[in-house]
C-alpha positions as CSV (number, residue, x, y, z in Angstrom):
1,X,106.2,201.2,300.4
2,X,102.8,202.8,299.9
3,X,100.9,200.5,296.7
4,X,99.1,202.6,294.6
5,X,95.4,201.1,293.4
6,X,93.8,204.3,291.7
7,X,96.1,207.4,289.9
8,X,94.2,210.3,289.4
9,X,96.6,213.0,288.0
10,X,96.1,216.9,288.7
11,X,96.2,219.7,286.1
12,X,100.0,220.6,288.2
13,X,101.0,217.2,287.2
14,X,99.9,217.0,283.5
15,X,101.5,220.3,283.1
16,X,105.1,219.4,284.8
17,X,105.0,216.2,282.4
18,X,104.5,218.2,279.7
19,X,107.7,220.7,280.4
20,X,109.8,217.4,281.1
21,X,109.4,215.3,278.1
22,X,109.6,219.1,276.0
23,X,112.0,218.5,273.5
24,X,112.1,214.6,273.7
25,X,108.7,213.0,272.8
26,X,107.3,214.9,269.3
27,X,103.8,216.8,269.6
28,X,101.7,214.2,267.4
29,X,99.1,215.0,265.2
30,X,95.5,213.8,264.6
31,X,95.1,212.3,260.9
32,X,91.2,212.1,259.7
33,X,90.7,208.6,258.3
34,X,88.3,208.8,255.8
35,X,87.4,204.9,255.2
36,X,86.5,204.2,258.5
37,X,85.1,207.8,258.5
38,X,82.9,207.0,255.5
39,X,82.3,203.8,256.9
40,X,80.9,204.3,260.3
41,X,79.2,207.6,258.9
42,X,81.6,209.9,261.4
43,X,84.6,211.8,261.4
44,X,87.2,209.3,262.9
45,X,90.9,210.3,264.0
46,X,94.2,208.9,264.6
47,X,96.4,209.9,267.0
48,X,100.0,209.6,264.8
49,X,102.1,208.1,267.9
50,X,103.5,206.0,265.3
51,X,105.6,209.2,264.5
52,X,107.4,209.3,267.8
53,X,111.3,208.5,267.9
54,X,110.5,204.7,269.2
55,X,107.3,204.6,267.0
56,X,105.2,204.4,270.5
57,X,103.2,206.6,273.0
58,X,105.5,204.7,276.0
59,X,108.0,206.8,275.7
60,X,106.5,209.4,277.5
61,X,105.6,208.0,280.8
62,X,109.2,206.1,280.4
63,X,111.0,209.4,280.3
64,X,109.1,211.4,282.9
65,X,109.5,208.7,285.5
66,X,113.5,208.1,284.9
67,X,113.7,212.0,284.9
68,X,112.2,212.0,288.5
69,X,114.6,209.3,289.8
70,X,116.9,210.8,292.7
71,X,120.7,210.6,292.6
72,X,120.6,207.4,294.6
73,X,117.7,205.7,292.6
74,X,119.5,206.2,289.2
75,X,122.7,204.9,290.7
76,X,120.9,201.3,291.5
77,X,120.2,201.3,287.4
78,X,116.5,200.5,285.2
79,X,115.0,196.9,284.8
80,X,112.5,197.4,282.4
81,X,110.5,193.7,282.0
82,X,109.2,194.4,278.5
83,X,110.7,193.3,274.9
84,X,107.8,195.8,273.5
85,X,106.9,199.6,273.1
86,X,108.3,200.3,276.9
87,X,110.8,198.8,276.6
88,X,112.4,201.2,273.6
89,X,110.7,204.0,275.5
90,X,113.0,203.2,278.4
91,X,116.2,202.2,276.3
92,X,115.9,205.3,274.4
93,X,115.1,207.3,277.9
């Protein structure tokens, strides 16, 4: 089993992500925040992941991967160690 230490996705890969998780994670906006805009003297943004279906970012790299799985790899089942964010990601996935 080759170990990845470094990931450096290409454009192809970004955009196949994209089409797979189409219909399952939401397209989130970017809110202004105007205190901490007006208090750091800059325009400063959040990006609303809260407003996903498990309230979380993780459920995109959850479902992409399980969506890859082969036939055989989805027969021997998920272990997800996390009580967290991945966790529902994968549960909901």
């Amino acid at each position: 089993m080759k170990v990845l230490t470094s990931y450096s996705p290409k454009l192809e890969d970004v955009k196949k992500a994209a089409e797979t998780l189409g219909g399952v994670s939401a397209l989130t906006p970017l809110s202004l925040n105007q205190r901490l805009s007006e208090k750091h003297k800059a325009k400063i943004f959040f990006k609303r992941e809260d407003l996903q279906i498990v309230r979380s970012y993780k459920i995109r790299g959850a479902y992409n991967k399980m969506a890859a799985l082969n036939d055989k790899q989805k027969k021997n089942g998920i272990v997800c160690a996390s009580a967290g964010n991945h966790a529902q990601g994968v549960a909901y996935s």
